[in-house]
VEXMAR-378340 format. One record per residue (C-alpha): residue number from 1; residue in one letter; x, y, z. Coordinates in pm, 1 decimal. Layout:
N
<NUM a <X Y Z>>
...
This chain:
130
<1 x <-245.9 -1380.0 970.7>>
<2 x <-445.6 -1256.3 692.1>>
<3 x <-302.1 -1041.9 419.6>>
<4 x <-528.6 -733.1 396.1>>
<5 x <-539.7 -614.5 777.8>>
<6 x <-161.2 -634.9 715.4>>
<7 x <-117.2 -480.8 424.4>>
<8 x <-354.7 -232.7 582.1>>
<9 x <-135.9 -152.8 874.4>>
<10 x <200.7 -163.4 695.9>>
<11 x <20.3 138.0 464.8>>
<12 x <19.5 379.2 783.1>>
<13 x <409.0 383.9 752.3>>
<14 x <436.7 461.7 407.8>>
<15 x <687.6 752.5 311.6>>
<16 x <476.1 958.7 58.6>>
<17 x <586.6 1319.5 134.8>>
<18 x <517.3 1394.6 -239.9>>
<19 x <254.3 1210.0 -349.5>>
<20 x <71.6 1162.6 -57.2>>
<21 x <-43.6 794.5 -187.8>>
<22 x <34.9 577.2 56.4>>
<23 x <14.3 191.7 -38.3>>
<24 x <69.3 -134.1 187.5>>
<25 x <139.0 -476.5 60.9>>
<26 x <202.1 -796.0 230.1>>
<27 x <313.6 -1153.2 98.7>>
<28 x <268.6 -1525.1 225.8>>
<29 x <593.5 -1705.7 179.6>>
<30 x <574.3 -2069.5 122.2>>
<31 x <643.2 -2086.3 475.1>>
<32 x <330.1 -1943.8 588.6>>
<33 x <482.5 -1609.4 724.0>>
<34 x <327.4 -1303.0 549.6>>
<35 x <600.7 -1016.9 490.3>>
<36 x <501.2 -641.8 495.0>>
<37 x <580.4 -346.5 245.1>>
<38 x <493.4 -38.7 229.0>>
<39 x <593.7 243.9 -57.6>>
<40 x <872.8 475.6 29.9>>
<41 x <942.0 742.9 -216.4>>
<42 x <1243.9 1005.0 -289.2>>
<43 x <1247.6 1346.4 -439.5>>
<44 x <1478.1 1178.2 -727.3>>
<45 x <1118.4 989.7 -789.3>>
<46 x <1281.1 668.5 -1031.8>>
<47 x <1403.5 620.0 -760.3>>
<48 x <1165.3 529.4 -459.1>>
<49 x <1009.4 149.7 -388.1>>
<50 x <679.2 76.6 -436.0>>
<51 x <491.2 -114.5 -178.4>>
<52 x <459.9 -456.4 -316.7>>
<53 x <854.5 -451.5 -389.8>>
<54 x <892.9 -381.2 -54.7>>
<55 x <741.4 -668.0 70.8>>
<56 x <931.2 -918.5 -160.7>>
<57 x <1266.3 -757.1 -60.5>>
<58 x <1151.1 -885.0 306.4>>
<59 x <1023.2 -1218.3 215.9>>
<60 x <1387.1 -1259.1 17.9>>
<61 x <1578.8 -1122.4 310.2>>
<62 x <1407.4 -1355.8 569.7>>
<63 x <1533.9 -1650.8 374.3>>
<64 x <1190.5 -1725.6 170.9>>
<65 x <1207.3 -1704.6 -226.9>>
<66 x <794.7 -1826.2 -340.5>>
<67 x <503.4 -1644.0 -258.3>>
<68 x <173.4 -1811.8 -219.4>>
<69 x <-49.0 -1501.0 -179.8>>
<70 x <-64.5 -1097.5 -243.5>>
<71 x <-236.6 -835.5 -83.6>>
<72 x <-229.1 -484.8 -197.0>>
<73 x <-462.3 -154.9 -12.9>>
<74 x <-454.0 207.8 -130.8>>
<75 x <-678.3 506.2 -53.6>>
<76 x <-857.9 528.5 -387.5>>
<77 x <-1191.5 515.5 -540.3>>
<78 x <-1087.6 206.6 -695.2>>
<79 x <-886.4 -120.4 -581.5>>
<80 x <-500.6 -31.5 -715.4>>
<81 x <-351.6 -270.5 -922.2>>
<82 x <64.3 -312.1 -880.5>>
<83 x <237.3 -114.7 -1126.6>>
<84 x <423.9 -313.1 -1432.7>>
<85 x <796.4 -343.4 -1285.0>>
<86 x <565.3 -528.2 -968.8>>
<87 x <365.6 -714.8 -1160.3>>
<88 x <710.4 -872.8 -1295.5>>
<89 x <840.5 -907.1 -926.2>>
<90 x <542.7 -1066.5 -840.8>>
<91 x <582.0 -1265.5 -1150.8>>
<92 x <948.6 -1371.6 -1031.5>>
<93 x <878.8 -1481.5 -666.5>>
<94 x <529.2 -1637.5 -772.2>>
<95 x <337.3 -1921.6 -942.4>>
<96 x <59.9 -1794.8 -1241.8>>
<97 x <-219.1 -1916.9 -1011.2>>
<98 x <-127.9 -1735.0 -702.6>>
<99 x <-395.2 -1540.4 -565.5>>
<100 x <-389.3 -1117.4 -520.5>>
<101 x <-610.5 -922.3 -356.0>>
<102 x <-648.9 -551.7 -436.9>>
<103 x <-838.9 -365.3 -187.2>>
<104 x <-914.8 21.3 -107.8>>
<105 x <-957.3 127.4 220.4>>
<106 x <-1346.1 172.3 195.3>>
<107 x <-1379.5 -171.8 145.0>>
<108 x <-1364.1 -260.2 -241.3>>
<109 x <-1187.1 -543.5 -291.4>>
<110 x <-1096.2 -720.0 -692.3>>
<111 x <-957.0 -1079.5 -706.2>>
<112 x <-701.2 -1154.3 -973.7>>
<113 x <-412.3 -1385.4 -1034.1>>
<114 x <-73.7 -1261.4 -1129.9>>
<115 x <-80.7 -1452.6 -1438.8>>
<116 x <-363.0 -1276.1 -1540.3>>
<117 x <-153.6 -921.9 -1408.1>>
<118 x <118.4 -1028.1 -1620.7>>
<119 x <14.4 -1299.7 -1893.1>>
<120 x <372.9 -1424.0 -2083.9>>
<121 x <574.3 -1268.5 -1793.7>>
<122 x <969.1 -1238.8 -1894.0>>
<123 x <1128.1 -1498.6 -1706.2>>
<124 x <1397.7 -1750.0 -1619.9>>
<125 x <1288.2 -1945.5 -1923.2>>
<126 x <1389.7 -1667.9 -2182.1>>
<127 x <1705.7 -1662.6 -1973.5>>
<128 x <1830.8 -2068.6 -2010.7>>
<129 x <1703.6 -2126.7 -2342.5>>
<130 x <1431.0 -2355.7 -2195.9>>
């Protein structure tokens, strides 16, 4: 399955009463299986769940703990990039090198890496001294 049609459809069931932005994500485990998110927000704002988060929560819950590949899609004139607590989930569940793909729905699509989202990402190395 490719990412972007999926991160595509996942965006249709977005919960964005308030700002009306929906965003869908999807992930490739290690596996192979891509895992869907889409953003789901509250009217205490801190405290909805943007898209790509959503997607990771998935992955985790089926099991799966790398990703291999990001997708992310937004209606905007420009391809969204994930916001900074994402960029450090991203950073947790996958490699420097791993491919993500930001796309609007018009068709503009950017390429980037989410080492180069998050270059010297906090991480388990701080954490064990390593």
């Amino acid at each position: 399955m490719d990412l972007l049609p999926a991160a595509t459809e996942v965006r249709e069931n977005a919960y964005a009463p308030y700002s009306r932005f929906k965003v869908g994500a999807a992930v490739r485990g290690l596996s192979g299986a891509v895992y869907q998110g889409c953003n789901v927000e509250n009217a205490a704002y801190p405290e909805g769940t943007c898209a790509e988060a959503g997607a990771i929560a998935a992955m985790v819950a089926a099991g799966e703990i790398e990703l291999t590949e990001v997708a992310v899609i937004a209606d905007c004139p420009e391809p969204v990039s994930p916001c900074g607590g994402c960029r450090q989930k991203l950073a947790e569940f996958g490699r420097p090198d791993v491919r993500v793909t930001l796309a609007t729905l018009d068709g503009k699509i950017a390429e980037t890496t989410i080492g180069e989202l998050l270059p010297g990402h906090f991480g388990r190395r701080h954490l064990d001294g390593e």
